[in-house]
GUTOR-583109 format. One record per residue: residue in three letters; x negated, z, y of N, C-alpha, C in turn. Coordinates in steps of 0.2 Angstrom, whole numbers, plus 5000, padded with zeros to 4 digits. Each point is the difference from the previous one (the first is absolute). Layout:
AlaXZYXZYXZY
...
This chain:
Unk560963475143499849944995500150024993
Unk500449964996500349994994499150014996
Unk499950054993499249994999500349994992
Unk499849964997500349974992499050014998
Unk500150074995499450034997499649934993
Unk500749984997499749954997500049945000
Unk500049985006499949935003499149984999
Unk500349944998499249964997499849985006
Unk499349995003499749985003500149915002
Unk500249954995500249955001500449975003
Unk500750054998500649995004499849995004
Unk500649935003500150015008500250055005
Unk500650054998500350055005499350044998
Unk499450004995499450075002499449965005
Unk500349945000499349975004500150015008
Unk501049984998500150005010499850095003
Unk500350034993499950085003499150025003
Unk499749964994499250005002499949975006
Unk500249955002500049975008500350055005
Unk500650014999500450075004499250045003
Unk500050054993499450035000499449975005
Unk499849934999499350005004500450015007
Unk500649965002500150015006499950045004
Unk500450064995500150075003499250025004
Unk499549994994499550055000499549965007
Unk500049965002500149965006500250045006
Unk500850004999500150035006500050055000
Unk499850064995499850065001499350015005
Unk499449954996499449985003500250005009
Unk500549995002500149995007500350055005
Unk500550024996500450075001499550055002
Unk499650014994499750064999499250015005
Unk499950065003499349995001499450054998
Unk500450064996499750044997499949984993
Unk499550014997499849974991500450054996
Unk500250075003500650044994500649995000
Unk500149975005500849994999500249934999
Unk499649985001499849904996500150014995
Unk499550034995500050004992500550044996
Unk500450055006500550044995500749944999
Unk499949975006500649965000499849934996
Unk499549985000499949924994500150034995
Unk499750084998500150024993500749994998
Unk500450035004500650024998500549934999
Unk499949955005499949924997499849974994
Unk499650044998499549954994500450054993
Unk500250055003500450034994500750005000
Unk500149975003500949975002499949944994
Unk499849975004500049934998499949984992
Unk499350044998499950004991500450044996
Unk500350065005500250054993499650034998
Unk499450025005499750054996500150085004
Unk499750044996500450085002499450045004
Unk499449965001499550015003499449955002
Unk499850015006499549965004499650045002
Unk499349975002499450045005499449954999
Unk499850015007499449955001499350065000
Unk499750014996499450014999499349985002
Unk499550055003499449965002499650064997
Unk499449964999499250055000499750005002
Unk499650075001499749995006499350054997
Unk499349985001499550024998500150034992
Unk500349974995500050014994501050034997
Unk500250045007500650035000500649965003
Unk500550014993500549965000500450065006
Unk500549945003500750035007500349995001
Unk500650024997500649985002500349985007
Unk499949935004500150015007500950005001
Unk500349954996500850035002500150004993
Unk500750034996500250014996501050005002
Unk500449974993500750015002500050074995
Unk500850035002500150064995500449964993
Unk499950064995499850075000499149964999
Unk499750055001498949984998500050024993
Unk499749964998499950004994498949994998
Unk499849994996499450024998499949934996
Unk499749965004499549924999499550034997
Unk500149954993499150014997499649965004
Unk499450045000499449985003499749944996
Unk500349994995499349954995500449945001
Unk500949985001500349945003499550005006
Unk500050035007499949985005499249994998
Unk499750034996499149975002499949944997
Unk500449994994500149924996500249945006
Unk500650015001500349965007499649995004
Unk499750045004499449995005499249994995
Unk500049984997499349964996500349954999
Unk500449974997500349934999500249975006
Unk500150065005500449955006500449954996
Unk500650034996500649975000500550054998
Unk500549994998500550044998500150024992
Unk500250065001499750044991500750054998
Unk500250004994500550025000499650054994
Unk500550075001499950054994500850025000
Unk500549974997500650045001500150064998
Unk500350045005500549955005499849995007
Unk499350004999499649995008499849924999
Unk500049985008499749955000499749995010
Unk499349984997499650025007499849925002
Unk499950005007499849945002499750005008
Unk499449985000499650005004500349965008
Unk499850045005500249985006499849925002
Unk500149965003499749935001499350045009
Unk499549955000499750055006500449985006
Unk499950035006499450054999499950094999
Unk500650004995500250084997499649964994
Unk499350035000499749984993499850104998
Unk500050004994500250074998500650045000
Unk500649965001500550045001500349944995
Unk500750074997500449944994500650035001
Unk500449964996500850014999500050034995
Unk500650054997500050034995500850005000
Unk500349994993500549994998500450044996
Unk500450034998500250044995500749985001
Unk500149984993500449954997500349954993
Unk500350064997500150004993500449954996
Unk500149955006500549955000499549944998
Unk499550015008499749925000499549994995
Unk499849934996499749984996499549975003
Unk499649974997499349975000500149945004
Unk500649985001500149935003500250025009
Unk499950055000500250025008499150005002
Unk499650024997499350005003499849955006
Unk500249924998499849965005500550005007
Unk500750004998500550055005499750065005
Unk499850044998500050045003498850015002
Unk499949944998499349985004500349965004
Unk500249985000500249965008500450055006
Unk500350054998500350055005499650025003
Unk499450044993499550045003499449965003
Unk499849935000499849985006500449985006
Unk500550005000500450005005500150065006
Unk499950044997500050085000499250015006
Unk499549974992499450035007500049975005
Unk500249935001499849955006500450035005
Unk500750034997500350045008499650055001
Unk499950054996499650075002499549995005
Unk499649944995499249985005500349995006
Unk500749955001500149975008500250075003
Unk500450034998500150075003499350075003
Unk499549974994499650075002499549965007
Unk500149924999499449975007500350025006
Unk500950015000500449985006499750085002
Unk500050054994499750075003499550015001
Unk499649974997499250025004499949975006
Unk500549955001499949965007500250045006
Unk500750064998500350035003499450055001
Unk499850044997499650034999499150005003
Unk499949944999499549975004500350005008
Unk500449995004500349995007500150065002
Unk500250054995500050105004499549984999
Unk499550014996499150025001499850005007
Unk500249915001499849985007500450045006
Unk500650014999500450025005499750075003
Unk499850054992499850055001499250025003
Unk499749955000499449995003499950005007
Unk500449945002500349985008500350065004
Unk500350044997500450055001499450075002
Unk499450024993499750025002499550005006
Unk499749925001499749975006500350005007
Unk500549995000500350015005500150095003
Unk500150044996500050055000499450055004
Unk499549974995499249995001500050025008
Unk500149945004499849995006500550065006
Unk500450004997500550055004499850105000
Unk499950014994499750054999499650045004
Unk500150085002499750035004499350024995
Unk500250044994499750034997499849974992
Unk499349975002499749974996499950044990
Unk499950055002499950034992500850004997
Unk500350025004500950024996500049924998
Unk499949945005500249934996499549984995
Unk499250035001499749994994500450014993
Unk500250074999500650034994500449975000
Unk500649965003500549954999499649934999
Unk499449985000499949944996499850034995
Unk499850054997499850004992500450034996
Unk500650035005500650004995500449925000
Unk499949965005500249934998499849974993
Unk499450025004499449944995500350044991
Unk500250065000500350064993500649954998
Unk500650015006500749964997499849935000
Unk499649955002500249935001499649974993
Unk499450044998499850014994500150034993
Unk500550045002500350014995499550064997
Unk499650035003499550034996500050085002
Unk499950044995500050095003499650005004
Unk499449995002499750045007499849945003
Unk499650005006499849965003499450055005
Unk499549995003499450015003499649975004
Unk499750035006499549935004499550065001
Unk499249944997499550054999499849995008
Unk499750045002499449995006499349984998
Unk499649965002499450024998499150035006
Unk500350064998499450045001499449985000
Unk499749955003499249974996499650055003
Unk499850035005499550074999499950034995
Unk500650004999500150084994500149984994
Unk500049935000500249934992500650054997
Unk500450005005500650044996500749955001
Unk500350014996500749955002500650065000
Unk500450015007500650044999500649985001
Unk500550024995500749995001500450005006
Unk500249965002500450025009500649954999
Unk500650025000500150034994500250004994
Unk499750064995500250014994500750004998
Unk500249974997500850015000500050044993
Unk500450054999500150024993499550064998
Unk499449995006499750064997499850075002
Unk500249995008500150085004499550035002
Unk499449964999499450045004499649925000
Unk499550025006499649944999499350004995
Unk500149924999499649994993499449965002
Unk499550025001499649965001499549974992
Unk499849965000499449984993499449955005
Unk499550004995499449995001500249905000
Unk499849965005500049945002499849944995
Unk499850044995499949964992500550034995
Unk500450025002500250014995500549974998
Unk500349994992500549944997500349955005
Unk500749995000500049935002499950015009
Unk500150055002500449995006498849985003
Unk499750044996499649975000499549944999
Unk500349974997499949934997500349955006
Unk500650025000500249955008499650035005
Unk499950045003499750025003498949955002
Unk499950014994499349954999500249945000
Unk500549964996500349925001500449975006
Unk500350065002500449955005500549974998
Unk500150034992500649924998500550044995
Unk500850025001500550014996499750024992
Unk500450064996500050024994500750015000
Unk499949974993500650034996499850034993
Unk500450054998499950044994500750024997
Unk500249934992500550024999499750054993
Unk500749994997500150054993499449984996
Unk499949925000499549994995499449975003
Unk499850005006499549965000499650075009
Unk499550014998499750045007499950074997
Unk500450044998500050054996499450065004
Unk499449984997499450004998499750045008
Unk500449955006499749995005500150075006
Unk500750014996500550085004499550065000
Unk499950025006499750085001500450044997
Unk500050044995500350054996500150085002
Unk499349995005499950065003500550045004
Unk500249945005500650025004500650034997
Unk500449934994500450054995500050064998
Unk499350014997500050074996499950055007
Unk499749995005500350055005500750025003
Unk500449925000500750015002500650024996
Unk499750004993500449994997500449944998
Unk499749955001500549934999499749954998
Unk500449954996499849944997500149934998
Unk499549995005499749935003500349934998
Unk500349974997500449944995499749955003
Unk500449995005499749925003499850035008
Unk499749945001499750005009499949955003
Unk500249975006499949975005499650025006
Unk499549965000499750025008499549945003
Unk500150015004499649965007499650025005
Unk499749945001499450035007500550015005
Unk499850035005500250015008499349975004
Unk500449995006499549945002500250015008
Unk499650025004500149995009500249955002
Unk499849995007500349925003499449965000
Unk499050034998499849984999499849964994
Unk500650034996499749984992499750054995
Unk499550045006499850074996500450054996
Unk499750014993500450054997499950065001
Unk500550035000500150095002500450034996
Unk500249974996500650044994500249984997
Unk500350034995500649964993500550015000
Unk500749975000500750024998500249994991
Unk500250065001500049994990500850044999
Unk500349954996500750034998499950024990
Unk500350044997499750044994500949984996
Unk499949994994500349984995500849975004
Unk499949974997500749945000500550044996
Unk500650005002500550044997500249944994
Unk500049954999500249954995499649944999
Unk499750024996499549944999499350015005
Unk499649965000499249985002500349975007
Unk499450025004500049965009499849934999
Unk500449965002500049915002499549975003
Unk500049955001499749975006500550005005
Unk500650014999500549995005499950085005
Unk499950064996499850065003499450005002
Unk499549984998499249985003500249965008
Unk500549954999500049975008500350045005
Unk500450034998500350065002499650075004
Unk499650024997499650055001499449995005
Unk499849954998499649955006500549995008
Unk500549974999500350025006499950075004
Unk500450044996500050085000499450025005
Unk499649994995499250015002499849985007
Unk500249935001499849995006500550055006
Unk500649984997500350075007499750065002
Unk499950014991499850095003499149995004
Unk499649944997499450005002500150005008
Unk500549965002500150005008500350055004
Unk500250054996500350105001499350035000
Unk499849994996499550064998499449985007
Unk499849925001499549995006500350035006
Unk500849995001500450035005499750085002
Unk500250034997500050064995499250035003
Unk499549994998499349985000499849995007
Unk500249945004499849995009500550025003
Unk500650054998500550005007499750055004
Unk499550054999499450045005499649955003
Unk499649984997499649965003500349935004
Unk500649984998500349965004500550035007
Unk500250065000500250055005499350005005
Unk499550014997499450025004499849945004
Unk499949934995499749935006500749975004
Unk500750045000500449965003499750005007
Unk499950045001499950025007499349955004
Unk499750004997499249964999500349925000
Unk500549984995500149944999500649985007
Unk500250035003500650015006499449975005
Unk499450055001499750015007499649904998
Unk499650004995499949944997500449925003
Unk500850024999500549964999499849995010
Unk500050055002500250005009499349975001
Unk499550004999499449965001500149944999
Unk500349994993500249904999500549985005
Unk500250025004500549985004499750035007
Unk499849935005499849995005500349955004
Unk499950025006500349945005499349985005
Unk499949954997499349955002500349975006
Unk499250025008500249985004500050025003
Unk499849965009499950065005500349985007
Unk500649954997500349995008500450045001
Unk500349995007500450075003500650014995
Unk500449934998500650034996499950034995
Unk499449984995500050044996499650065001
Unk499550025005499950075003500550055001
Unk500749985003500950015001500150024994
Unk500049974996500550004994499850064995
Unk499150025000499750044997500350055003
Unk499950025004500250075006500750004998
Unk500449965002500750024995500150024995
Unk499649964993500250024995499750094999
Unk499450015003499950064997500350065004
Unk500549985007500650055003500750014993
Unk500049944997500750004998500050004995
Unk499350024995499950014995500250084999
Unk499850045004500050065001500550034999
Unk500849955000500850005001500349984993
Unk500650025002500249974992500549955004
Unk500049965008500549975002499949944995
Unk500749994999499949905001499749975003
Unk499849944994499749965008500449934999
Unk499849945003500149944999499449954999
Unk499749954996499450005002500249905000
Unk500049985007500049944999499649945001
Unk500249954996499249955003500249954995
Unk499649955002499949914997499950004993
Unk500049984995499750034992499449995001
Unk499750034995499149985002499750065004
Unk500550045003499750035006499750064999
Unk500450044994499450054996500650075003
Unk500849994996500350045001500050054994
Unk499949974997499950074992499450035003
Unk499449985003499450035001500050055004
Unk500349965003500450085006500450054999
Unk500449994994500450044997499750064996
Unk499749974997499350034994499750055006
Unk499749995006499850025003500350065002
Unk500550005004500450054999500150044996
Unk499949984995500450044994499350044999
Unk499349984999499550034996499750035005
Unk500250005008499950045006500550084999
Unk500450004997500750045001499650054996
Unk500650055002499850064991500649994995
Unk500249945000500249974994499549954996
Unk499550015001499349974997500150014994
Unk500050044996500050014991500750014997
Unk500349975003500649984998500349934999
Unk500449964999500049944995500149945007
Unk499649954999500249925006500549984997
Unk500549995002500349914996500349975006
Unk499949944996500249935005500749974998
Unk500450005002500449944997500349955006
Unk500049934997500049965004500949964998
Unk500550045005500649985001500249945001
Unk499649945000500249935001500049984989
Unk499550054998500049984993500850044998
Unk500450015002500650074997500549955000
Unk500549974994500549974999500550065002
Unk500749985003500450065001500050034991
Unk500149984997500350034993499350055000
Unk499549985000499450044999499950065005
Unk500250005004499750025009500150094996
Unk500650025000500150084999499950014994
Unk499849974994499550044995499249985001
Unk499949975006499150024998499950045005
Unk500549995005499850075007500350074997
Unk500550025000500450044996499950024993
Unk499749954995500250054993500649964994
Unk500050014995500450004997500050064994
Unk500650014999500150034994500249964994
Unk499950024992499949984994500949984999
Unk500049934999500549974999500750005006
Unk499550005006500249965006500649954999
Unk499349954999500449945001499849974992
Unk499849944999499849974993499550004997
Unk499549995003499150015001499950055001
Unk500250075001499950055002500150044992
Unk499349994998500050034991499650075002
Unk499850005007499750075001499950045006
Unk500250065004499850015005499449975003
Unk500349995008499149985002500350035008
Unk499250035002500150045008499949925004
Unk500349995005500149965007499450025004
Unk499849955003499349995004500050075007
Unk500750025003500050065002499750074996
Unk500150004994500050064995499049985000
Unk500049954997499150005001499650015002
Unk500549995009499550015005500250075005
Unk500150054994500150045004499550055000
Unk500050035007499550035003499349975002
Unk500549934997499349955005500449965004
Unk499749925001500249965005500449954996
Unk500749985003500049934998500049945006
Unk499649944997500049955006500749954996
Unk500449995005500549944999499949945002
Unk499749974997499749915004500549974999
Unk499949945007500549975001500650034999
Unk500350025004500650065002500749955003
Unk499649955002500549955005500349974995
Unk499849984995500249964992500850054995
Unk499850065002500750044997500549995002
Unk500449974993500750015001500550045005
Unk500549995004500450055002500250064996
Unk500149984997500350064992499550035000
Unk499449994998499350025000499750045006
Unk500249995007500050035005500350075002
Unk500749984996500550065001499650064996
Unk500049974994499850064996499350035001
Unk499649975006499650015001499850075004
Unk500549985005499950055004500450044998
Unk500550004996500350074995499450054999
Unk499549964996499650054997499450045007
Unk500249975005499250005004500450085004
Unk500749975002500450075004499850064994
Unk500350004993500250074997499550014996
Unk499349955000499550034996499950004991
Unk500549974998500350024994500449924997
Unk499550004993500149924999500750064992
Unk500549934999500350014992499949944995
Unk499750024996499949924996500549964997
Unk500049964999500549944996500250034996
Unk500750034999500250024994500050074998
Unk499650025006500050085000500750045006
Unk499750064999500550045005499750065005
Unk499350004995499750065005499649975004
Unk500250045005499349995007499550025001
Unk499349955000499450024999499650005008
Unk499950065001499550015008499449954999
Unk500049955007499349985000499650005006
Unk499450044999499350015006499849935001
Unk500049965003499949924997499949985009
Unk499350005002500149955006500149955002
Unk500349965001500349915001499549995005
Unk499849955001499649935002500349954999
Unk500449975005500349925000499349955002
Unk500349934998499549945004500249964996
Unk500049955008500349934999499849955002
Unk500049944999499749955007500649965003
Unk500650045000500649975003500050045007
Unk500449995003500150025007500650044998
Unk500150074999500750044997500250005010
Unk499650005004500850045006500449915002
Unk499549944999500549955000500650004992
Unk499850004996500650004994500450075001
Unk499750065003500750045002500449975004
Unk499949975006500449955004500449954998
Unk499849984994500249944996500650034993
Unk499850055000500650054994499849994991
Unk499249985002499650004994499950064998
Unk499850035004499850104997500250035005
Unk500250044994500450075004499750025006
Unk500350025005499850065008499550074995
Unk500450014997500150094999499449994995
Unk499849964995499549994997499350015004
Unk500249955005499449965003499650075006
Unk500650025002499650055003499850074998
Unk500349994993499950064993499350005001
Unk499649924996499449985000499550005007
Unk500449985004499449995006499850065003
Unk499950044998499750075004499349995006
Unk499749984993499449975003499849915000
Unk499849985001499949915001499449995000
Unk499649974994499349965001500149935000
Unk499650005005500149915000499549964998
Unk499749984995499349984999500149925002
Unk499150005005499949935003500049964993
Unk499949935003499949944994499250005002
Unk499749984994499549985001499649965005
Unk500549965003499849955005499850035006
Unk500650045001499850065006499550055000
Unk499650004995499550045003499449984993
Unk499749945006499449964994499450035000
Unk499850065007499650024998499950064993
Unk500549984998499850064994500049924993
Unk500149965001499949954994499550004995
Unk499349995004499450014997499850064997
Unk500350065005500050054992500050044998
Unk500749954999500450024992499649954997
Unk500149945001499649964994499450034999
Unk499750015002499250024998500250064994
Unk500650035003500250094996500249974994
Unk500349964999500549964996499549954994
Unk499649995004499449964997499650044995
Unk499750055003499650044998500350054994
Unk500750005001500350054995499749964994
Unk500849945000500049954994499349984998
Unk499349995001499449995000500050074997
Unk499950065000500050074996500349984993
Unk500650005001500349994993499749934996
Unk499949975002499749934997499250005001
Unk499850085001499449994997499249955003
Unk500249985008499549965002500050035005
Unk499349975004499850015008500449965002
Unk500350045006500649975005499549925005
Unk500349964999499949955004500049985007
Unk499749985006500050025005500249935003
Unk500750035006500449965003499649965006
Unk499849945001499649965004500550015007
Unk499849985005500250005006500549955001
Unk500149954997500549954999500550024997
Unk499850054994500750014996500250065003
Unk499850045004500450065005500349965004
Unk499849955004500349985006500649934995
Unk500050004997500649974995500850054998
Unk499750054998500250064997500450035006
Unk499449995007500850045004500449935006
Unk499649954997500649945001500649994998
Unk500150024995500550004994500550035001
Unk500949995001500450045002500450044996
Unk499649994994500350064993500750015002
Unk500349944996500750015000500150064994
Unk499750024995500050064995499850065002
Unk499649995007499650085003499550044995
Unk499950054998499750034998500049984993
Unk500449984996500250014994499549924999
Unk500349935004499849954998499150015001
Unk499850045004499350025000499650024996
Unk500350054999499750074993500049934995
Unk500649934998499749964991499749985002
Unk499949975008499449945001499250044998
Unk499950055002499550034998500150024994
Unk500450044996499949994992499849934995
Unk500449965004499949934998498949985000
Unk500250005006499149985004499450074994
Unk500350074999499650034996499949984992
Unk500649984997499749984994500049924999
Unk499949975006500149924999499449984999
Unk499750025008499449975004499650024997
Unk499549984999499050024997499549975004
Unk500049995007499550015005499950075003
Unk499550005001500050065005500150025006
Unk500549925003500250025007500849974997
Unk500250015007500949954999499949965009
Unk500049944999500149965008501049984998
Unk499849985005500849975002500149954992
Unk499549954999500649954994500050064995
Unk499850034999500250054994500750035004
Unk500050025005501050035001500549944999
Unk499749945000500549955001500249984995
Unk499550024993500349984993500450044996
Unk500450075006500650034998500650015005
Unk499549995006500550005007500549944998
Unk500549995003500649965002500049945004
Unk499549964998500049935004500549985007
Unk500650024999500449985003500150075007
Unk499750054997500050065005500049975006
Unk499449995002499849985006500249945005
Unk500649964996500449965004500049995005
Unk500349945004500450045004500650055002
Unk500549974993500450044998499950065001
Unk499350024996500150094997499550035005
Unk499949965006499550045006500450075003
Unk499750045001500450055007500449995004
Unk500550015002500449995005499750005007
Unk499650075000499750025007499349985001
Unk499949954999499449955001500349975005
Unk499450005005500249945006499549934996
Unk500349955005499949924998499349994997
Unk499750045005499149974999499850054993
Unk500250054998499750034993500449974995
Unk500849975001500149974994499849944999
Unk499749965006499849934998499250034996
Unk499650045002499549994996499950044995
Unk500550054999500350034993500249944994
Unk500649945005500149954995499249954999
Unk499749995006499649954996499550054995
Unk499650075002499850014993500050014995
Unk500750014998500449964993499949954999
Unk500249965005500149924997499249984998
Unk499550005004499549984999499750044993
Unk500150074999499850024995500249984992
Unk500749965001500249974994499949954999
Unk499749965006499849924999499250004996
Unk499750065001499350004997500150014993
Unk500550074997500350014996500149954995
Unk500349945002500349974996499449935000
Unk499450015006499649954997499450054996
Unk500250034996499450054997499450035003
Unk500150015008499350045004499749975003
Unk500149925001499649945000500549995008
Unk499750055006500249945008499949965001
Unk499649954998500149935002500449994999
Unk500150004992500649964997500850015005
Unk499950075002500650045003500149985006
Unk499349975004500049985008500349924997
Unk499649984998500449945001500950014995
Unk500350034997500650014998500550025007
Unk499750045003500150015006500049955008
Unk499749964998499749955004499850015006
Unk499450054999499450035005499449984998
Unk499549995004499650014997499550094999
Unk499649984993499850064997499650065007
Unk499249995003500350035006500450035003
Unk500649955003500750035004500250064996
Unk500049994994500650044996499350065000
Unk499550014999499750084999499950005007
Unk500249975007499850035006500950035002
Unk500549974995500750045002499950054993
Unk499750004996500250084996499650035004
Unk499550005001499750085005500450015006
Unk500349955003500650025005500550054996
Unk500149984995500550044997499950064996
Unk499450025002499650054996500149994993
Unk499849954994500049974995499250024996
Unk499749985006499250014999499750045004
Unk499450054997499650045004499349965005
Unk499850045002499449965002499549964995
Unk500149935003499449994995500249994992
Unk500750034999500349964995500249954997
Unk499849974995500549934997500049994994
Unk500649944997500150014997499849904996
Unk499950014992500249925001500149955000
């Protein structure tokens, strides 16, 4: 660019150049995303353009002037143009200087000229550059604090995730407080513990200072947070007063600024302070206050780790033996008598089994069962339900994926095989798996050994399979639905759980168990089942089995507020239409299903006359008599019962 030193600021060719000029400084604002290489390059534009033989944008800071960029050769700004020019907030000439304040949000920082050419008449010229100037810096400094803000968080996420993968809880305690050191920008960092026996508070770890430091639980800020529960800050000018000196004069070191916060359990109880010490440029933020809260809470969830990984080693065993008690198979007919004697032969084993039945029938139960019978007890359950598995999904949640995989794959994560190793995995619903899904299945069941999505190494897995279905897999092998080689992969062993309907002596109780549970958790005396609602109860052909049982009784526990249950209480969650004739038995001869249908039908004509038989007999068009001498035929009514 052509630069003409005594060009008047009126002319047209100096206005276009000053238009040029803002343009430029615009798309330098865009180019650039560092603020040093920004302003060495607007400089060097703003001193093309004027003719002048020196530039620099100046700020101050707590009384002291800075050069933030300057062009060459450096020359020596008098201090008395820039203090003038920032008290006027306008432009001040002392030639051959001529100063002019930033537009905001660069408030305190100015433009400085040096320029033996330009006159007085350039002042309002070159205030419109230099507001021109801060509005890009400022758009430049937010696009970086924004960038800067998103590592924070990246570097966060990064630690928490970490977090949870870690073997050795102390080594990762030290990589969060050297975090919490680099993302704050600050020399040390430290996580107090708090001793309350001893009212002592100790460093774990001290960073920076090579032995451990304990102080008395009152002391300076970290004590002060410590009694409030609520964030400090202590810049250059304000807190001072509050620093323990102590520590300093023993370490040798001193104290500037401080950041610190409570630490806080998953109960909320405090147990310690996280405190980061002097900020390497400037006073700690709110933006670092939210930051170290973060922090804090990761490492408060290390340190509890940290803390119960002994005594959680110790109840697993307790909580395993616990878990095999909540898992029961209620019930005392022959099949289910069979089925107990099974499970505890084949628990012993690490064979496969296959575990099939109706839904409802209580095939996780059974599974659970096995698993918390075995000596894989204190090792991991997991369930995964293969009708839930889209093919895209199926080989990263069984197998694993590695970190940029595929496109969502922002992180390693182990596959349902790797979780459950050395314990069980159940495959529910098995007959739902893709072919693809099949193949790759039995790959891993032959060689033991899963590779994850995007990986390469082979990872051994101890992992007992339990299949279950409620499909019929030997008719779909016939049919070319699932593999042979699979199917007899899984079939080692074969559980067939009955339906509910098949073994009604066990109906009443489980409801009663099922009643009484939910009645515990809900905090009441269990309510007592009238002879009507048993004989209702195992009328009913529970097309949901077990499952639709267990809500009915959840239901009837937190519903009902009498202290019995008769039959119209099951009917105001039962399925009106259950007892059809449609929805009857199949294996019912003529005479049970005619007075199975009539006492539904009659029990829904009273229903619908609000309890009131008459109303019902004659709806019926019986008379009142007739109809209470066919309900006790139909065992409706007890001796001497009525209703009405």
């Amino acid at each position: 660019m052509h630069t003409d030193q005594t060009a008047v600021p009126g002319e047209p060719q100096t206005a276009l150049r000053l238009t040029a000029l803002a343009c430029e400084l615009v798309q330098l604002a865009r180019e650039h995303t560092e603020e040093p290489s920004f302003l060495s390059a607007a400089l060097s534009a703003i001193a093309l353009t004027t003719g002048a033989d020196y530039c620099a944008v100046v700020g101050t800071h707590r009384g002291q002037w800075t050069v933030l960029q300057q062009t060459l050769p450096q020359r020596t700004i008098p201090l008395s143009l820039l203090a003038a020019a920032l008290d006027a907030e306008a432009a001040c000439t002392q030639p051959p200087w001529l100063a002019v304040p930033l537009a905001r949000p660069a408030v305190g920082e100015l433009l400085a000229v040096h320029a033996p050419r330009l006159g007085a008449a350039w002042q309002e010229p070159l205030a419109r550059v230099a507001a021109l100037l801060g509005q890009s810096l400022g758009t430049l400094r937010l696009r970086s604090q924004e960038r800067h803000r998103l590592n924070r968080l990246e570097a966060v996420l990064e630690v928490s995730s970490r977090l949870y993968q870690a073997d050795n809880m102390e080594k990762l305690l030290v990589e969060i407080a050297k975090a919490a050191a680099r993302l704050l920008e600050s020399d040390r960092a430290s996580i107090f513990l708090w001793d309350r026996p001893n009212k002592l508070l100790v460093a774990r770890p001290a960073l920076g200072v090579g032995e451990e430091l304990c102080i008395p639980d009152t002391t300076g800020v970290v004590g002060q947070v410590l009694r409030t529960g609520r964030p400090l800050r202590v810049s250059h000018e304000r807190g001072q007063e509050k620093i323990f000196r102590g520590v300093d004069a023993r370490l040798g070191y001193q104290t500037e600024t401080l950041l610190c916060v409570p630490l806080r359990g998953r109960d909320g109880e405090l147990f310690g302070v996280f405190e980061a010490v002097n900020k390497l440029d400037g006073d700690f933020t709110e933006e670092d206050e939210a930051l170290l809260i973060r922090l804090a809470a990761q490492a408060a969830v290390a340190l509890e780790n940290t803390q119960q990984r002994e005594a959680l080693l110790q109840s697993r065993r307790l909580m395993s033996e616990q878990a095999a008690e909540g898992i029961r198979l209620i019930g005392e007919s022959p099949a289910i008598a069979a089925l107990r004697s099974t499970i505890r032969r084949v628990a012993e084993t690490d064979l496969a089994v296959l575990i099939l039945g109706e839904n409802g029938t209580g095939k996780e139960v059974v599974s659970r069962s096995i698993h918390y019978l075995s000596r894989r007890r204190d090792q991991p359950f997991v369930a995964v339900n293969c009708a839930a598995l889209s093919e895209t999904l199926l080989e990263s949640e069984l197998f694993g994926h590695e970190k940029g995989a595929f496109t969502d794959a922002h992180e390693a994560r182990a596959g349902k095989f790797e979780l459950a190793r050395g314990g069980t995995l159940l495959l529910d619903e098995i007959g739902d798996l893709s072919p693809s899904g099949q193949a790759k299945l039995l790959r891993v069941l032959e060689d033991k050994v899963v590779v994850r999505v995007g990986g390469s190494a082979s990872i051994a897995t101890d992992t007992r399979v339990i299949a279950a279905t409620n499909q019929n897999l030997a008719e779909m092998v016939r049919q070319r639905r699932f593999r042979q080689d699979l199917y007899f992969r899984l079939n080692v062993v074969t559980l067939v759980l009955p339906p509910l309907r098949e073994r009604r002596e066990d109906i009443v109780p489980l409801a009663e168990y099922f009643l009484q549970d939910f009645c515990r958790k809900a905090r009441r005396k269990p309510p007592r089942l009238t002879a009507a609602a048993r004989r209702r109860l195992q009328a009913h052909a529970w097309p949901g089995n077990v499952r639709e049982l267990r809500n009915l009784m959840e239901r009837l526990a937190y519903l009902s507020s009498e202290d019995r249950i008769d039959e119209p209480d099951l009917m105001l969650v039962l399925d009106p239409l259950a007892q059809s004739a449609a929805g009857l038995p199949h294996d019912l001869s003529l005479s049970s299903a005619t007075s199975r249908f009539q006492t539904e039908y009659i029990r829904r004509a009273i229903e619908r006359c609000g309890g009131n038989v008459s109303n019902a007999a004659r709806a019926l068009g019986v008379h009142r008599s007739n109809l209470y001498r066919k309900m006790r035929q139909l065992g409706m009514l007890g001796a001497g019962e009525e209703v009405s």
